[in-house]
Structure formats: structure tokens, C-alpha cells
mmCIF file of the N, C-alpha and C atoms, coordinates in Angstrom:
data_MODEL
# 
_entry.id   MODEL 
# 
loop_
_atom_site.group_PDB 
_atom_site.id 
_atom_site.type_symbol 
_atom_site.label_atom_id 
_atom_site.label_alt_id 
_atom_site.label_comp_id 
_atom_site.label_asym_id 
_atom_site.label_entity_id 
_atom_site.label_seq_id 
_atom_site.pdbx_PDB_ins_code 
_atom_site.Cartn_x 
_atom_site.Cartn_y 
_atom_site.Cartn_z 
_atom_site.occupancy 
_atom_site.B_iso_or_equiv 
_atom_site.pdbx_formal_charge 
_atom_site.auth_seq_id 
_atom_site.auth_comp_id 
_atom_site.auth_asym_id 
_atom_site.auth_atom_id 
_atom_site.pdbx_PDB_model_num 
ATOM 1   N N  . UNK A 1 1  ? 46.712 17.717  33.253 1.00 0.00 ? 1  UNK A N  1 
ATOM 2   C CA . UNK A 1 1  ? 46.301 16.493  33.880 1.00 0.00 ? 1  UNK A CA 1 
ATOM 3   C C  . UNK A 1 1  ? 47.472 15.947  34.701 1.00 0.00 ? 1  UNK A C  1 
ATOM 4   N N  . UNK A 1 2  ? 47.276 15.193  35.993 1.00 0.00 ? 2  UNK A N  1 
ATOM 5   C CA . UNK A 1 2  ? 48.151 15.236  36.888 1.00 0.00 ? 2  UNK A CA 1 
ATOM 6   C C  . UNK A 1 2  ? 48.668 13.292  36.491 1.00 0.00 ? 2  UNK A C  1 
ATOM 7   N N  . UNK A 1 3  ? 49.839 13.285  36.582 1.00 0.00 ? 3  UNK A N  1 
ATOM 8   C CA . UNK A 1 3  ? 50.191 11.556  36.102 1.00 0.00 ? 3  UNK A CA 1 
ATOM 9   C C  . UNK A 1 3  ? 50.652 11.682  37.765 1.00 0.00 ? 3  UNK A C  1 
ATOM 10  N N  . UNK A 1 4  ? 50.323 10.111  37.837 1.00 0.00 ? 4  UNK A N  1 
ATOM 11  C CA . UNK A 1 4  ? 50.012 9.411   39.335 1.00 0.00 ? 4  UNK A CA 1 
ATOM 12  C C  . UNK A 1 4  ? 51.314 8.296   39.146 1.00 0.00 ? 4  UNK A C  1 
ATOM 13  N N  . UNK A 1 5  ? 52.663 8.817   40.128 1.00 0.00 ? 5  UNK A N  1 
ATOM 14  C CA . UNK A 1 5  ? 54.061 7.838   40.150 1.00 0.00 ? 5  UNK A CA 1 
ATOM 15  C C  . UNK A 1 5  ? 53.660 6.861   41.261 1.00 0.00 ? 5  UNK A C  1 
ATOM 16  N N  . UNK A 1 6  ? 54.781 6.400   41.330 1.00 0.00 ? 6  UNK A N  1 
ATOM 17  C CA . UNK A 1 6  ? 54.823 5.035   42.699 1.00 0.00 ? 6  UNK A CA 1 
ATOM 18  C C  . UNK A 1 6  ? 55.205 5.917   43.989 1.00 0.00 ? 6  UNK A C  1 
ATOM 19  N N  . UNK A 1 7  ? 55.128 7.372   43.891 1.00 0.00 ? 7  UNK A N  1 
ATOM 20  C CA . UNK A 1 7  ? 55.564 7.786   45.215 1.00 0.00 ? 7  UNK A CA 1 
ATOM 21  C C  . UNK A 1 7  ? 53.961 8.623   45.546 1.00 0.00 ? 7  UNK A C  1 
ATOM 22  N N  . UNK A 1 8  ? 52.973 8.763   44.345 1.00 0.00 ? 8  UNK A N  1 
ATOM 23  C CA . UNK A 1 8  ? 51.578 9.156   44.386 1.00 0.00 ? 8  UNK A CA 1 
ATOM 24  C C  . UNK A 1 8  ? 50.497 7.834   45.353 1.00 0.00 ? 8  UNK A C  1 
ATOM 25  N N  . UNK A 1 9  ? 51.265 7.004   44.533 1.00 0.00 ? 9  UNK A N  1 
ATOM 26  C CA . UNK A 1 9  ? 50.260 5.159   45.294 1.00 0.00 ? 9  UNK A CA 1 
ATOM 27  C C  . UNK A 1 9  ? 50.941 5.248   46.643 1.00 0.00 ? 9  UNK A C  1 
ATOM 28  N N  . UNK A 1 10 ? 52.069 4.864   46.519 1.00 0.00 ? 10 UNK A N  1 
ATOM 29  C CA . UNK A 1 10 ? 52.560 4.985   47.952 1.00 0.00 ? 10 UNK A CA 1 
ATOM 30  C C  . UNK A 1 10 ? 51.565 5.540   49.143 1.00 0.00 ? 10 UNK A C  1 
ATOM 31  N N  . UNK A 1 11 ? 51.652 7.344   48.528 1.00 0.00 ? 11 UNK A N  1 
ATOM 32  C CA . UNK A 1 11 ? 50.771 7.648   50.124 1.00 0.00 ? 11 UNK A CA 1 
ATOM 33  C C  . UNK A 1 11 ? 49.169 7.672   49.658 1.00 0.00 ? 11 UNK A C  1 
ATOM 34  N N  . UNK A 1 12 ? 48.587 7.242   48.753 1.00 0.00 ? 12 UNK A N  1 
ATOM 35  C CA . UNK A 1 12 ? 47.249 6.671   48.818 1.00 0.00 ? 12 UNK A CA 1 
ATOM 36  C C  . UNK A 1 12 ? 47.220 5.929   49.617 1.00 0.00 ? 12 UNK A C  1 
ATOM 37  N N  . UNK A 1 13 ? 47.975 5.099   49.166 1.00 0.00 ? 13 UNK A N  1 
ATOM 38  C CA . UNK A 1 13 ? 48.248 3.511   50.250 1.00 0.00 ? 13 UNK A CA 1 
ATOM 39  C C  . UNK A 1 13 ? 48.034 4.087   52.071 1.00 0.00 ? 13 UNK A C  1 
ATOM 40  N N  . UNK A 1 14 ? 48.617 4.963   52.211 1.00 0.00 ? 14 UNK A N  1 
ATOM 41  C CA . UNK A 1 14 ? 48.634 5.471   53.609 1.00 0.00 ? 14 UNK A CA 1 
ATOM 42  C C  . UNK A 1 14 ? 47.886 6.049   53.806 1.00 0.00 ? 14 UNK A C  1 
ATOM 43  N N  . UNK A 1 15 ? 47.309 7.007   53.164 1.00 0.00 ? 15 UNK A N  1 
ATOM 44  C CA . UNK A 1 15 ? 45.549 7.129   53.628 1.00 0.00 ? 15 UNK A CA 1 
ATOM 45  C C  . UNK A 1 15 ? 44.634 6.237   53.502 1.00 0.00 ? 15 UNK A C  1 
ATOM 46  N N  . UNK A 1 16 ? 44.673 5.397   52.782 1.00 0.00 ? 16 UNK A N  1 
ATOM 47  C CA . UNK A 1 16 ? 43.631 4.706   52.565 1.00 0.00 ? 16 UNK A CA 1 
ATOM 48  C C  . UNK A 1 16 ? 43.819 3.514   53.805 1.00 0.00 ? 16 UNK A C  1 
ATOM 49  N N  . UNK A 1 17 ? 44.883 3.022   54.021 1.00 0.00 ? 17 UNK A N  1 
ATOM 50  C CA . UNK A 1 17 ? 45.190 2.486   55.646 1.00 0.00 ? 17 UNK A CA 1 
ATOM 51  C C  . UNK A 1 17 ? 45.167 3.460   56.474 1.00 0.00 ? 17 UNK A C  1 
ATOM 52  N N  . UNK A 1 18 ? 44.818 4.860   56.565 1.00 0.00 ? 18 UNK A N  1 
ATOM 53  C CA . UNK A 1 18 ? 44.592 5.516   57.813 1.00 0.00 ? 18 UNK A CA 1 
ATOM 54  C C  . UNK A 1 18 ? 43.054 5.519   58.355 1.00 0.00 ? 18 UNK A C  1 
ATOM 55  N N  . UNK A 1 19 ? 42.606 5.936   56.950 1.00 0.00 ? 19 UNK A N  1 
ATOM 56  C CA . UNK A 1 19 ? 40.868 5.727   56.776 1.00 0.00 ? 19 UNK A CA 1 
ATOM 57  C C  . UNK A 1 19 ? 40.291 4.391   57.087 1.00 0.00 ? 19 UNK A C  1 
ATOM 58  N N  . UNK A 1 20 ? 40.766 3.245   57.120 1.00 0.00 ? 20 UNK A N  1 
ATOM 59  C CA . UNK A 1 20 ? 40.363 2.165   57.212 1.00 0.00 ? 20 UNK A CA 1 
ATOM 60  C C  . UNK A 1 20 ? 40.226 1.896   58.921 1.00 0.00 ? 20 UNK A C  1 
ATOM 61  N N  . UNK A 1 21 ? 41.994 2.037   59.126 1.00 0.00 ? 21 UNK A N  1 
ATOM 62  C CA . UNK A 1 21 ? 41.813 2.081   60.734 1.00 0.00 ? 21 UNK A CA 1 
ATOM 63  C C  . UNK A 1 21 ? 41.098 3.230   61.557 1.00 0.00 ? 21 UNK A C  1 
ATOM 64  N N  . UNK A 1 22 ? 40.695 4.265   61.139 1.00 0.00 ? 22 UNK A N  1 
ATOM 65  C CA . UNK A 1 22 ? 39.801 5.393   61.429 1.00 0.00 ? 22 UNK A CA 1 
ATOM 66  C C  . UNK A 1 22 ? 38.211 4.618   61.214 1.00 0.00 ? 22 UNK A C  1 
ATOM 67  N N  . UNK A 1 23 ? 38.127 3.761   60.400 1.00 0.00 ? 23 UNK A N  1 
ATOM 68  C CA . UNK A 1 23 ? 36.669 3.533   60.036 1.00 0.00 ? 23 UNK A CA 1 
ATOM 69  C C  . UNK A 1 23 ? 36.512 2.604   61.453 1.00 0.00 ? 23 UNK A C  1 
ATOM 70  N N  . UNK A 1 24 ? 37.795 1.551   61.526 1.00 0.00 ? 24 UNK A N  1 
ATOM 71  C CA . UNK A 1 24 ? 37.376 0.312   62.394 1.00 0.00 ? 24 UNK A CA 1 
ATOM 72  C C  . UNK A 1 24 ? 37.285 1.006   63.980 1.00 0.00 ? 24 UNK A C  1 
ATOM 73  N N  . UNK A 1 25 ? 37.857 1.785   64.191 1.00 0.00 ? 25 UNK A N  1 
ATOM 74  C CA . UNK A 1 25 ? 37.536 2.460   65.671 1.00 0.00 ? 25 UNK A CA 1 
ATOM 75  C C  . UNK A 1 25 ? 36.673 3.121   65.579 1.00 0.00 ? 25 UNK A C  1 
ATOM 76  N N  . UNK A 1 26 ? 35.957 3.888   64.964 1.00 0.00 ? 26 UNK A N  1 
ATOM 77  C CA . UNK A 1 26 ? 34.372 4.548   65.021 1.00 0.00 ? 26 UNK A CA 1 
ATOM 78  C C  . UNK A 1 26 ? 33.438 3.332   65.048 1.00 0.00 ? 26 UNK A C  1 
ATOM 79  N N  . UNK A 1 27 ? 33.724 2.330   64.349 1.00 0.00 ? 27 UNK A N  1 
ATOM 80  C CA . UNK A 1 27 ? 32.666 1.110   64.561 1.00 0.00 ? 27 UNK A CA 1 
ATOM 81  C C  . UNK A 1 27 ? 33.034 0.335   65.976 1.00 0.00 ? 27 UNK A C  1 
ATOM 82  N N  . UNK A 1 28 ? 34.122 0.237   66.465 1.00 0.00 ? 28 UNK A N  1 
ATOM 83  C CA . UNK A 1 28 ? 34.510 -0.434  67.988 1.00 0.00 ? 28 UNK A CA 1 
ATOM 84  C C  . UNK A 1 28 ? 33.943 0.903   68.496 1.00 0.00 ? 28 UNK A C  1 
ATOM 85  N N  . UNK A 1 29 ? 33.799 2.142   68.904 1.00 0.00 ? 29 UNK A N  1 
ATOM 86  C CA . UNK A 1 29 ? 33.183 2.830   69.482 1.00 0.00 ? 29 UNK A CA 1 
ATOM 87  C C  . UNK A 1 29 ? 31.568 3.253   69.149 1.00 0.00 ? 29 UNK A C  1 
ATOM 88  N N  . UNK A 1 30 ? 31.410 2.574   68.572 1.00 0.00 ? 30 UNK A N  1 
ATOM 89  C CA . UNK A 1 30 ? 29.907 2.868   68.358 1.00 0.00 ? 30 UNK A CA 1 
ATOM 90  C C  . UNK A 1 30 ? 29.016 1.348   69.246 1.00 0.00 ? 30 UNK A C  1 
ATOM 91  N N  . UNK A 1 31 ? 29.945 0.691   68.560 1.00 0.00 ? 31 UNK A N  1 
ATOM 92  C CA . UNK A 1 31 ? 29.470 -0.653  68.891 1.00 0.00 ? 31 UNK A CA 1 
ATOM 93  C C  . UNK A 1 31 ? 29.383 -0.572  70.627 1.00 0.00 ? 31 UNK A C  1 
ATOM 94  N N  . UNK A 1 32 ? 30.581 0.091   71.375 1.00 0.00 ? 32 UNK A N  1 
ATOM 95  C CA . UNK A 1 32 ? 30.751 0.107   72.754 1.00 0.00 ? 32 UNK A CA 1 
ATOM 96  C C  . UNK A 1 32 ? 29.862 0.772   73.326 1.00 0.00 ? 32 UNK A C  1 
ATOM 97  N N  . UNK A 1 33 ? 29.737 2.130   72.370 1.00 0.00 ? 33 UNK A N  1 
ATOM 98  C CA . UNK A 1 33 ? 27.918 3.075   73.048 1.00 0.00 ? 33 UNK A CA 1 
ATOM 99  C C  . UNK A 1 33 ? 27.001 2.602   72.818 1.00 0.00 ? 33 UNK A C  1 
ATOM 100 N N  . UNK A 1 34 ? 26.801 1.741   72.005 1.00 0.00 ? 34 UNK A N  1 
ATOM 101 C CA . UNK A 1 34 ? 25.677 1.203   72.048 1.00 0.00 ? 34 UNK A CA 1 
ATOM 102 C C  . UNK A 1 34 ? 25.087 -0.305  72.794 1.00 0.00 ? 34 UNK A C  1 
ATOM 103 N N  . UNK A 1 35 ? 25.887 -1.181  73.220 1.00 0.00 ? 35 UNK A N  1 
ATOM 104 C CA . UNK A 1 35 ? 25.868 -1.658  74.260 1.00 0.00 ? 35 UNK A CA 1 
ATOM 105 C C  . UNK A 1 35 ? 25.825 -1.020  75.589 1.00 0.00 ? 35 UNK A C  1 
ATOM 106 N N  . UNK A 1 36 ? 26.936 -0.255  75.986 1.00 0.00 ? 36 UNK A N  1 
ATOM 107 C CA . UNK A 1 36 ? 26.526 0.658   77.406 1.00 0.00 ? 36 UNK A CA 1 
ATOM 108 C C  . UNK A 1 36 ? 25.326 1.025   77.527 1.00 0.00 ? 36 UNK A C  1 
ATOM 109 N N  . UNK A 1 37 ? 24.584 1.810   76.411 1.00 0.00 ? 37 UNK A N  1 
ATOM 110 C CA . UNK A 1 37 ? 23.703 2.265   76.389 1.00 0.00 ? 37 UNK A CA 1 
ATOM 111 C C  . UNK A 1 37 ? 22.652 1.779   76.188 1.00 0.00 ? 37 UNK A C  1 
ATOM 112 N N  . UNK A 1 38 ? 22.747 0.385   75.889 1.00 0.00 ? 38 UNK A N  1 
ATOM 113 C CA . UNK A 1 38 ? 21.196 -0.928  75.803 1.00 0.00 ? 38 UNK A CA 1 
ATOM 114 C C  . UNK A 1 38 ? 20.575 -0.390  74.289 1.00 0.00 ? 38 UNK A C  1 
ATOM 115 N N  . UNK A 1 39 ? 21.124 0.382   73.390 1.00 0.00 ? 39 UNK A N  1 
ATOM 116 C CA . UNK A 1 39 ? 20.626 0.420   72.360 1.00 0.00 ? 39 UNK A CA 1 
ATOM 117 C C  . UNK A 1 39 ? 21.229 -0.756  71.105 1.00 0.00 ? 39 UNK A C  1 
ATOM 118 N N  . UNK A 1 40 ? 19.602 -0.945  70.565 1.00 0.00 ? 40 UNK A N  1 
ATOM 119 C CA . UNK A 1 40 ? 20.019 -2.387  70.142 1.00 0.00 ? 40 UNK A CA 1 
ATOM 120 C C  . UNK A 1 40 ? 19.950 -1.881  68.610 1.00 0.00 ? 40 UNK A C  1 
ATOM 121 N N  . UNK A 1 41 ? 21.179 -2.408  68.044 1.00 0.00 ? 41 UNK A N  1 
ATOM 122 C CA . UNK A 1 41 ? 21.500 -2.047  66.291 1.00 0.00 ? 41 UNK A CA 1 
ATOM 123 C C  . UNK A 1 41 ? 20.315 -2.126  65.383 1.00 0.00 ? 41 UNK A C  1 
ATOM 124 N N  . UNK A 1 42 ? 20.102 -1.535  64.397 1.00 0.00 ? 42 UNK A N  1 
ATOM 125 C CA . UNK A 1 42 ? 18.799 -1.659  63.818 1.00 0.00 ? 42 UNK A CA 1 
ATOM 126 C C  . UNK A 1 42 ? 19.540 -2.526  62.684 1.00 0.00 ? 42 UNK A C  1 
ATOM 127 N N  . UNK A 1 43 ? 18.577 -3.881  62.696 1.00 0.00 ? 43 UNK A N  1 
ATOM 128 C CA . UNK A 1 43 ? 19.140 -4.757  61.248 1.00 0.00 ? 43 UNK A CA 1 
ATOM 129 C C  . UNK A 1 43 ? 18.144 -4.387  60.155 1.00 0.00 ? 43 UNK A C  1 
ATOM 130 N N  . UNK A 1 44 ? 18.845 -4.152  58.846 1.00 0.00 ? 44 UNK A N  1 
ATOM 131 C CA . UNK A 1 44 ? 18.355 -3.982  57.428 1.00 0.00 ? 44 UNK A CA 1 
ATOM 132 C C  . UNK A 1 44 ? 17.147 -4.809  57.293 1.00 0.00 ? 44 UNK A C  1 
ATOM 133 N N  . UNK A 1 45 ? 15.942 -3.991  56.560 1.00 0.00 ? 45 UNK A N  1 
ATOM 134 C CA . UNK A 1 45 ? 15.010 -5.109  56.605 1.00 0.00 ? 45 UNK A CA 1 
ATOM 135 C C  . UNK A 1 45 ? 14.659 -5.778  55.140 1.00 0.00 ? 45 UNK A C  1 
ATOM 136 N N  . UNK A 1 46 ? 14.402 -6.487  55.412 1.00 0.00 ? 46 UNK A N  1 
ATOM 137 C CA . UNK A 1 46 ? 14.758 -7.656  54.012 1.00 0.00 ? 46 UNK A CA 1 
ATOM 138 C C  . UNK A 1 46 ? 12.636 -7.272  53.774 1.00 0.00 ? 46 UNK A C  1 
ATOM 139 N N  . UNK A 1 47 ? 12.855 -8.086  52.528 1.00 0.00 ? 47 UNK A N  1 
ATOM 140 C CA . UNK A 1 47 ? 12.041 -8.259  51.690 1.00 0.00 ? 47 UNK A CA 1 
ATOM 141 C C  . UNK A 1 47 ? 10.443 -9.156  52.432 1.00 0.00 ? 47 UNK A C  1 
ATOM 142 N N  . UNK A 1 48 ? 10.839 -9.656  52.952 1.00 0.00 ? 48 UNK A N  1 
ATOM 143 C CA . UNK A 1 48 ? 9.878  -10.120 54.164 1.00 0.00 ? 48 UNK A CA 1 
ATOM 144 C C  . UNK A 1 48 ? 8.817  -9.720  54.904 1.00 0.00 ? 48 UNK A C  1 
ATOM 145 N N  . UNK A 1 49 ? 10.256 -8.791  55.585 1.00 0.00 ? 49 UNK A N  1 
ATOM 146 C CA . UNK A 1 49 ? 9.651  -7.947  57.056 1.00 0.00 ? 49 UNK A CA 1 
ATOM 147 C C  . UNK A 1 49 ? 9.231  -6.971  56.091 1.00 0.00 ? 49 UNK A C  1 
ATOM 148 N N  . UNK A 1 50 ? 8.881  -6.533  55.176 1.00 0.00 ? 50 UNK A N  1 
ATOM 149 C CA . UNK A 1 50 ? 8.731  -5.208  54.505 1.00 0.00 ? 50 UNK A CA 1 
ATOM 150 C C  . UNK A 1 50 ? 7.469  -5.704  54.173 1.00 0.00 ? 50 UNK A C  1 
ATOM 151 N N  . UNK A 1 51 ? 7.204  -6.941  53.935 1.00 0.00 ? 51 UNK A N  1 
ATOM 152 C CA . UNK A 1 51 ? 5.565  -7.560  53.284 1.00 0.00 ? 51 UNK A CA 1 
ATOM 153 C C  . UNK A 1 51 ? 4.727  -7.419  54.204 1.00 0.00 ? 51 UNK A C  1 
ATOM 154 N N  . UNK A 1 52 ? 5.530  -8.223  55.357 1.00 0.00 ? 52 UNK A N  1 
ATOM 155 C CA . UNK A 1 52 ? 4.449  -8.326  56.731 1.00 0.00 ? 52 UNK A CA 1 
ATOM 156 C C  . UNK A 1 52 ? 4.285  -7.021  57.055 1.00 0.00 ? 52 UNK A C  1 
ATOM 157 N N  . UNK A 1 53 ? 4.390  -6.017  57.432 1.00 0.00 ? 53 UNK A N  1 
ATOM 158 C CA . UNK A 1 53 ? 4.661  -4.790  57.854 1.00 0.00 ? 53 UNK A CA 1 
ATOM 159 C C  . UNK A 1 53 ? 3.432  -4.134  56.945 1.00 0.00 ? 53 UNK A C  1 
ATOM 160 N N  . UNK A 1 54 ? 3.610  -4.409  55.518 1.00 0.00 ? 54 UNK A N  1 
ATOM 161 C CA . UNK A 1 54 ? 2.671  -3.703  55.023 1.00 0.00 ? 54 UNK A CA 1 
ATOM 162 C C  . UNK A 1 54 ? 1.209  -4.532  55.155 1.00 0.00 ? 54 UNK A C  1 
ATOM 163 N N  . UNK A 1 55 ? 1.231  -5.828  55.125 1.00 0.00 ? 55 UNK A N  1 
ATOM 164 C CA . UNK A 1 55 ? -0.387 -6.953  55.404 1.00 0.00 ? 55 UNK A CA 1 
ATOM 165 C C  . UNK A 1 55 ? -0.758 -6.653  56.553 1.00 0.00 ? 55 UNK A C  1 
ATOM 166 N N  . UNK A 1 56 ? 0.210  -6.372  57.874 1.00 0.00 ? 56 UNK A N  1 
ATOM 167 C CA . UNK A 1 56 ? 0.085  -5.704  58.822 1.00 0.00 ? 56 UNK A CA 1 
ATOM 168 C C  . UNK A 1 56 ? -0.863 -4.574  58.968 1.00 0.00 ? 56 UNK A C  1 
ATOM 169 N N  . UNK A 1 57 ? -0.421 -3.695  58.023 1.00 0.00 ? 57 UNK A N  1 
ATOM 170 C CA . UNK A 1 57 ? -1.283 -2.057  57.954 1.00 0.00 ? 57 UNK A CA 1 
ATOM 171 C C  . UNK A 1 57 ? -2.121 -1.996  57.214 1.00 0.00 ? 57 UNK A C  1 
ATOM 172 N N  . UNK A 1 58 ? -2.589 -3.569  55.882 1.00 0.00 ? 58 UNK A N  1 
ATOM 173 C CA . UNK A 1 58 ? -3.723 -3.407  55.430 1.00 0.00 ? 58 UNK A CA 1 
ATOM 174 C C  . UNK A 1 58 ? -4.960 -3.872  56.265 1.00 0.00 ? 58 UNK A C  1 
ATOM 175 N N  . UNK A 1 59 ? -4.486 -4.910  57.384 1.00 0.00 ? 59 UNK A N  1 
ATOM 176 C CA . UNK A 1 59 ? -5.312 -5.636  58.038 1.00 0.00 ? 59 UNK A CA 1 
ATOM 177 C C  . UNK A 1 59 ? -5.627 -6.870  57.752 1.00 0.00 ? 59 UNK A C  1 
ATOM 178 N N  . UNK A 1 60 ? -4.936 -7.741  56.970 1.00 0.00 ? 60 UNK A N  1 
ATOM 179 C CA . UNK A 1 60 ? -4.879 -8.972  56.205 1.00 0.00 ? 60 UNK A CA 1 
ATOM 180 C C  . UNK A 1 60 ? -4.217 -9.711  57.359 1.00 0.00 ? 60 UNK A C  1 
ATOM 181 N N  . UNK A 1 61 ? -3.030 -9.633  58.157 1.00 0.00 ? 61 UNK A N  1 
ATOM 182 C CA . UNK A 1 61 ? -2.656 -10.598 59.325 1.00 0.00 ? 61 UNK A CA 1 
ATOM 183 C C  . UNK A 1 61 ? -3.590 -9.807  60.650 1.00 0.00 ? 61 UNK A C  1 
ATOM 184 N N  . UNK A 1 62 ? -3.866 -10.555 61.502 1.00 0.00 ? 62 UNK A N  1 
ATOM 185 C CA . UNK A 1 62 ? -4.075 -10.166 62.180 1.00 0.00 ? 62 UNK A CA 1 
ATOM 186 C C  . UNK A 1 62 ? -4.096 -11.379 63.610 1.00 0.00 ? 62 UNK A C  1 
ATOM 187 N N  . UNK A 1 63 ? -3.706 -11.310 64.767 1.00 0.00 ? 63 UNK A N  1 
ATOM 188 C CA . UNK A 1 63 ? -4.074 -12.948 65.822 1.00 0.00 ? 63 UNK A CA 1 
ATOM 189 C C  . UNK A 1 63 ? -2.618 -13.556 66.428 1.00 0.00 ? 63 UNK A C  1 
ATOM 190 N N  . UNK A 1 64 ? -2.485 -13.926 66.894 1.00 0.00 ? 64 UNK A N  1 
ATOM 191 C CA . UNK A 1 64 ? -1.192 -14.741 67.455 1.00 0.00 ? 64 UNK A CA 1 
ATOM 192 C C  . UNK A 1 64 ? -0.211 -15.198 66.272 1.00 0.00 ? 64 UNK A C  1 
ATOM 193 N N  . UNK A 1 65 ? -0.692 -16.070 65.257 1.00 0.00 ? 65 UNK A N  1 
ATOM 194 C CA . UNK A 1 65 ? 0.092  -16.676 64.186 1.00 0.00 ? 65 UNK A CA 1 
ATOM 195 C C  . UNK A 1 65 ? 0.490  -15.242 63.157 1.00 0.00 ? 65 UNK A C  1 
ATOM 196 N N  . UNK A 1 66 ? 0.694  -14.800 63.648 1.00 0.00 ? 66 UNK A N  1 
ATOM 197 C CA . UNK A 1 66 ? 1.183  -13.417 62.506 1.00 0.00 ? 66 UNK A CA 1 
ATOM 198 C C  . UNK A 1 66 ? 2.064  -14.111 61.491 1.00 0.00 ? 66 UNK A C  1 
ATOM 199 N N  . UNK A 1 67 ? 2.704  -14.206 62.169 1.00 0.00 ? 67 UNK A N  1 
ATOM 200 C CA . UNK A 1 67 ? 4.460  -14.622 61.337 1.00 0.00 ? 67 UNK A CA 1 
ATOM 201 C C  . UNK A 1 67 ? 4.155  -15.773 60.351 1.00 0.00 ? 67 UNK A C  1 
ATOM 202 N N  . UNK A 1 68 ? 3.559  -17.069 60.927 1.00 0.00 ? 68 UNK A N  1 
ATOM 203 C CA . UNK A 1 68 ? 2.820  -18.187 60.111 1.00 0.00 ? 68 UNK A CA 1 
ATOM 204 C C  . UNK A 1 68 ? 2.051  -17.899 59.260 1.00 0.00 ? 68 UNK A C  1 
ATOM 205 N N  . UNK A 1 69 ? 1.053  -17.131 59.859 1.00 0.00 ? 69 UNK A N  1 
ATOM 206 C CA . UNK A 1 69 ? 0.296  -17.313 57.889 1.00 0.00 ? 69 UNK A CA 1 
ATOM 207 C C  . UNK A 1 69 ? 0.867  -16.052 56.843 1.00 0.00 ? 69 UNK A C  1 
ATOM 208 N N  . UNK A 1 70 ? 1.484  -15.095 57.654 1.00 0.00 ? 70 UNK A N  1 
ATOM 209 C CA . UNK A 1 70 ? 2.157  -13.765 56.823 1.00 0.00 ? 70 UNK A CA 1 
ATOM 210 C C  . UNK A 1 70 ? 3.324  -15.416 55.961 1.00 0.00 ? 70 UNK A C  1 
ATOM 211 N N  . UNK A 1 71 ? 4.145  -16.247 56.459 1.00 0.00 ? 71 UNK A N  1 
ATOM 212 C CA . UNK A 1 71 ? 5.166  -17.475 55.890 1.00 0.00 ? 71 UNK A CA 1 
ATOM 213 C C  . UNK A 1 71 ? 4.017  -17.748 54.299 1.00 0.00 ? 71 UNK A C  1 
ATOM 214 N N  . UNK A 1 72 ? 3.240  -18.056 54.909 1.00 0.00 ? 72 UNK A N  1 
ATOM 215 C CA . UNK A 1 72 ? 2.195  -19.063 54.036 1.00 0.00 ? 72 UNK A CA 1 
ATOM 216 C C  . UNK A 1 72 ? 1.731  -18.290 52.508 1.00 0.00 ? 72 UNK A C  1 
ATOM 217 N N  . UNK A 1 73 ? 1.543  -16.596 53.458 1.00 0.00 ? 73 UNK A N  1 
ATOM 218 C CA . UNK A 1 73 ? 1.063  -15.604 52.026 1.00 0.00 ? 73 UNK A CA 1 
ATOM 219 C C  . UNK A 1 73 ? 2.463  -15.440 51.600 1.00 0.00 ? 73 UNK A C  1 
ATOM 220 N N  . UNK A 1 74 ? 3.433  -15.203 51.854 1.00 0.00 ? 74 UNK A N  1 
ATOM 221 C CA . UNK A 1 74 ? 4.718  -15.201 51.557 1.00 0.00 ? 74 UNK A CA 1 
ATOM 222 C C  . UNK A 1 74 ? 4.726  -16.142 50.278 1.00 0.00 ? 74 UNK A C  1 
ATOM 223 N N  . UNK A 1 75 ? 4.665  -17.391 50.364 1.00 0.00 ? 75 UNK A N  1 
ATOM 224 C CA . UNK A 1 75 ? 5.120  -18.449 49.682 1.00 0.00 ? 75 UNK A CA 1 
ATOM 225 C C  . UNK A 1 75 ? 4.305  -18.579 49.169 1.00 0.00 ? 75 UNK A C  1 
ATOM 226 N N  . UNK A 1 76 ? 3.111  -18.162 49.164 1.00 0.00 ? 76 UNK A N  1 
ATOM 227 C CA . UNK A 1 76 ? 1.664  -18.029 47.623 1.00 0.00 ? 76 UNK A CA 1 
ATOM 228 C C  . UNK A 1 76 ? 2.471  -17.294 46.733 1.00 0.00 ? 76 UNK A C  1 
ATOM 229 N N  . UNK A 1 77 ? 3.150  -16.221 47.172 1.00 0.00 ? 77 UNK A N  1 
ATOM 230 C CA . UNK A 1 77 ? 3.101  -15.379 45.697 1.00 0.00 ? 77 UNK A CA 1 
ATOM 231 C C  . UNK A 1 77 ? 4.488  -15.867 44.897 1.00 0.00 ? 77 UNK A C  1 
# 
């Protein structure tokens, strides 16, 4: 079994700050292609949009007020 000194942390320490600044420039370059490119980030979908989506595909919303009465069945249950 391998014992881990202060000269083992040390260069953790330095990868783990290499990986970090490696992480933050793949996200500044992603972020940059995807603006150039008009592609718009997909946000996580919450608990909500996952209801409506499915009342949606049973046929239960249906009309202009989607969002309003999908609020209303929302807050029944």
C-alpha cells in the first residue's frame, strides 16, 4: 500500500489546479462556439417542464393558456 507524503499532496495540488484550469477553458470555449454558432445551451429540466410535457402528450393542456392552467394542475397536486 502506497503512504501519500507532503511532496505526494503537493503535486495533486498541481494537477488538480491544472484540471481545473483545463476544465475553465473548455467551458470559455464551448461557451464561445456556441454563441458564434447561435446554438442556444440546453437548460436542465426541472420538475415542471417534465409535467407539462407529459399533460402535453396525454392531451389534458391543450389552447393558448398552456402554461396557466398546466400552473393551476401543477398546484392541485
Amino acid at each position: 500500500m502506497l503512504k501519500f507524503g507532503k511532496k505526494c499532496q503537493k503535486i495533486k495540488k498541481i494537477y488538480e489546479a491544472y484540471a481545473e484550469e483545463m476544465n475553465r477553458e473548455r467551458k470559455t470555449m464551448r461557451e464561445i462556439y456556441e454563441i458564434i454558432n447561435g446554438i442556444q445551451p440546453n437548460k436542465p429540466a426541472g420538475a415542471f417542464k417534465i409535467f407539462l410535457s407529459e399533460k402535453i402528450k396525454e392531451g389534458e393542456l391543450k389552447g393558448k393558456n398552456v402554461f396557466k392552467d398546466g400552473k393551476k394542475m401543477w398546484n392541485e397536486l
